[in-house]
C-alpha angles and dihedrals in degrees: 000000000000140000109191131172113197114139116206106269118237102269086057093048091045085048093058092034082064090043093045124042091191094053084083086045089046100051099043089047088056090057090046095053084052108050086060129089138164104224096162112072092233107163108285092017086120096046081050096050085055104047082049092060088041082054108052087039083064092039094051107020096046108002111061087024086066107035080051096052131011093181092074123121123260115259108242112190117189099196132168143125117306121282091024083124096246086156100045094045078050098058101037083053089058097033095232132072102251098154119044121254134191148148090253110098128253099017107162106055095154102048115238106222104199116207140175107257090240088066094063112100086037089069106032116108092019125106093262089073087058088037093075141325112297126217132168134238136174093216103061109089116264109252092031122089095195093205114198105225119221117253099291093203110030125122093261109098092203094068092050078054095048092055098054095057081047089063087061087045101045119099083169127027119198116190115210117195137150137228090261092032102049093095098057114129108217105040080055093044082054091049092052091042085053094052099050085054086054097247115162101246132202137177133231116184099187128194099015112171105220087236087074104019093098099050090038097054094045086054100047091045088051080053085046097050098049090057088058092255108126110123088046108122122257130198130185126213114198124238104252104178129252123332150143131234124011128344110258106269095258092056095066088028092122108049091039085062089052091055098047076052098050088044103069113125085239098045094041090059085046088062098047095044083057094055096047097050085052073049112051087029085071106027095076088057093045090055080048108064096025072068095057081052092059101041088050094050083050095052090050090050092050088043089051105049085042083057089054093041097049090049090048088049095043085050082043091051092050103037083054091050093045090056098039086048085059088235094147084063095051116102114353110037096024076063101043087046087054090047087048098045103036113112103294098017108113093257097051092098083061089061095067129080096229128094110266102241123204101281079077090071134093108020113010083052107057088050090046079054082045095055096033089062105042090050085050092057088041091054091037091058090050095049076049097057091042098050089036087062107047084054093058086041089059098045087053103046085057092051091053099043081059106042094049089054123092088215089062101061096093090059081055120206104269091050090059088047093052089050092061105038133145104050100245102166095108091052098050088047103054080045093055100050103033076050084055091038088062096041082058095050091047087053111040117075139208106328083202128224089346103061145346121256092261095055092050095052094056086042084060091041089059090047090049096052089056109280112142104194093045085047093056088040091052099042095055088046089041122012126218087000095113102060096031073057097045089040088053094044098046077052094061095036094058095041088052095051096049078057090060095086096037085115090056085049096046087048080059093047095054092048105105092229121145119165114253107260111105074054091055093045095055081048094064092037089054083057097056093052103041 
């Protein structure tokens, strides 16, 4: 028994590269497979995620294996149902019990892959040592690695997992079935899996009494025949009653003379080469449409993030038009302003066109300051509702846009909430605006005897949110200074609200999505070299 690891060292790769022009192919197809995923549940992303496993288990467990080394054994699977006696034909074959074999069922769950040991360093280091556990044997014939499936249909998942990787292992497949057993669905579905792939195919029909044989083997050649499978040999091994340990050797003669058949050097690589060309006539279509995947995973991420950015441009749109339409200055703080600047209220001086003199000063002007102010946070909160809207709308929008495609569906919609909780939009918009609030204060200069600068810039901060009367106040203390304000404020606004679905975005960023053509590329390549 062995498990060794030793991979073939550079001189020997360089060595098959120049033997095999597809071993380059090859390699560089195998990163590219892997580099691809299909993160987004569009109809027949599960069926590609498996042909892309079935395809990296040919790529890594028969194709570079044997591009690296033709010397190799053939891959002999003995598969079947459960209690069809695999183990036990195995070990009569070799005349010693070298996998283990019971009544109790299932009883090989790791598969036991039985070798010459001559074949031994041409198989360390390769997929077949992790396959299953090796052992060697002198009686198994020198080129063949007779490999003992796991129990195909048993109730282990694990095992209906582990034969469909055999069927990318197998140069030979053997099914072994019995007179009460050869109906079963799911060992058939796997020969005629085994045969579209090219794999030379056999039968075994064990432990046939000679009451039934006649009527048994003319319905299993009828099911042969109808895969397509006809001219597969079969061989019948006769019920012999209970025992324990290996048939006596006449009783698998026959088989046991095919195999010493099968294993010359020449056949063997027959067989291989048989198996290869099933191989190599599919793979191409397979690239192919792991391409048109791809490409497919790469179109509903584009239509995806087109979906976010057009809710976030449409929120973008409305929230400009609703600044530049002066909305945040409607109701509240247009009323407080005409409170404040009717005859006798602190602001009134600001309404006339005349300068405001020094009676102006002390204490009128520290409650014009005081007004100034407090219209200015009043202002300030209703830009905030108004911005703070637009950026749940946005959110929302985005949400919406996802969940409502069908391309969406593999994101799934809770995974979108939790992106974008908590709710921050109130938050970011007070930032915004107290952010645009400072930038004010930083450009507008003395406002003269009327007011400080601070209270000018909160006068031009009220004008800018859409209040008439403090727009006209501001431009003749500072000209130019409200809509140089309102233009900077709809800028930062609209930059904010675009931001809005930068979690949606993010989601797309993280996918593991590339278009199909390096796939493509290795196609074409595959072409060349068929």
């Amino acid at each position: 028994m062995t498990t060794p690891a030793h991979p073939a060292s550079a001189n020997q790769e360089a060595a098959a590269t120049s033997r095999h022009p597809r071993l380059a192919v090859v390699t560089d197809l195998q990163d590219d497979v892997e580099a691809i995923a299909f993160p987004i549940d569009l109809p027949g992303a599960t069926d590609l995620q498996t042909l892309r496993e079935r395809v990296l288990t040919q790529i890594g467990t028969r194709l570079l294996p044997r591009l690296r080394d033709e010397e190799a054994p053939a891959v002999v699977v003995f598969g079947g149902s459960t209690g069809v006696g695999k183990s036990t034909l195995v070990n009569s074959l070799l005349g010693a019990e070298v996998t283990e074999a019971s009544v109790l069922r299932p009883t090989t769950r790791r598969p036991v892959v039985a070798i010459h040991p001559e074949d031994l360093t041409l198989v360390e280091g390769r997929p077949l040592t992790e396959l299953g556990t090796v052992v060697t044997q002198e009686d198994v014939p020198a080129g063949l690695a007779l490999l003992d499936a796991p129990d195909l249909n048993s109730v282990d998942a694990r095992n209906r997992s582990m034969a469909n990787q055999l069927l990318e292992t197998a140069d030979l497949w053997i099914f072994v079935t019995t007179a009460s057993r050869y109906g079963d669905a799911l060992p058939w579905k796997l020969l005629a899996d085994a045969h579209e792939r090219g794999i030379t195919t056999a039968v075994v029909l064990n432990r046939v009494p000679s009451t039934v044989l006649a009527q048994v083997r003319k319905d299993l050649m009828g099911r042969l025949d109808g895969l397509g499978l006809g001219s597969a040999p079969l061989f019948v091994i006769p019920d012999v009653g209970p025992h324990e340990g290996p048939l006596e050797p006449a009783t698998v003669a026959e088989l046991a003379a095919w195999l010493r058949l099968v294993a010359d050097r020449a056949r063997a690589a027959g067989v291989v080469r048989r198996t290869n060309r099933g191989i190599w006539t599919g793979l191409r279509e397979q690239i192919l449409a792991l391409a048109d995947g791809t490409d497919a995973q790469a179109d509903a991420a584009a239509s995806l993030r087109a979906r976010a950015e057009g809710a976030a441009e449409a929120q973008a749109a409305a929230v400009r038009e609703a600044i530049s339409a002066g909305r945040a200055g409607l109701g509240a703080p247009t009323t407080r302003w005409l409170a404040m600047a009717s005859t006798g209220g602190p602001l009134a001086p600001l309404v006339r066109k005349r300068r405001v003199g020094r009676g102006f000063r002390g204490r009128a002007q520290a409650a014009r300051e005081a007004a100034a102010r407090s219209l200015a946070e009043e202002s300030a909160a209703a830009l905030g509702l108004v911005l703070t809207d637009a950026l749940r709308r946005a959110s929302a929008d985005a949400r919406s846009a996802w969940t409502d495609s069908e391309s969406a569906t593999g994101l799934g919609a809770d995974r979108l909430l939790a992106s974008v909780e908590p709710d921050g939009a109130e938050q970011e918009a007070r930032q915004v605006v107290e952010a645009w609030r400072a930038a004010v204060r930083q450009h507008v200069g003395d406002g003269g005897s009327a007011l400080s600068p601070e209270g000018l810039a909160g006068l031009v901060a009220v004008g800018a949110a859409g209040v008439a009367g403090a727009a006209d106040a501001a431009e003749r203390l500072a000209p130019g200074a409200v809509e140089k304000a309102r233009t900077d404020l709809v800028d930062r606004a609209e930059t904010a609200v675009r931001a809005a679905v930068a979690p949606y975005l993010a989601e797309l960023d993280a996918l593991p999505i590339r278009r199909g053509t390096a796939l493509r590329l290795r196609a074409s390549e595959l072409k060349e070299h068929a």
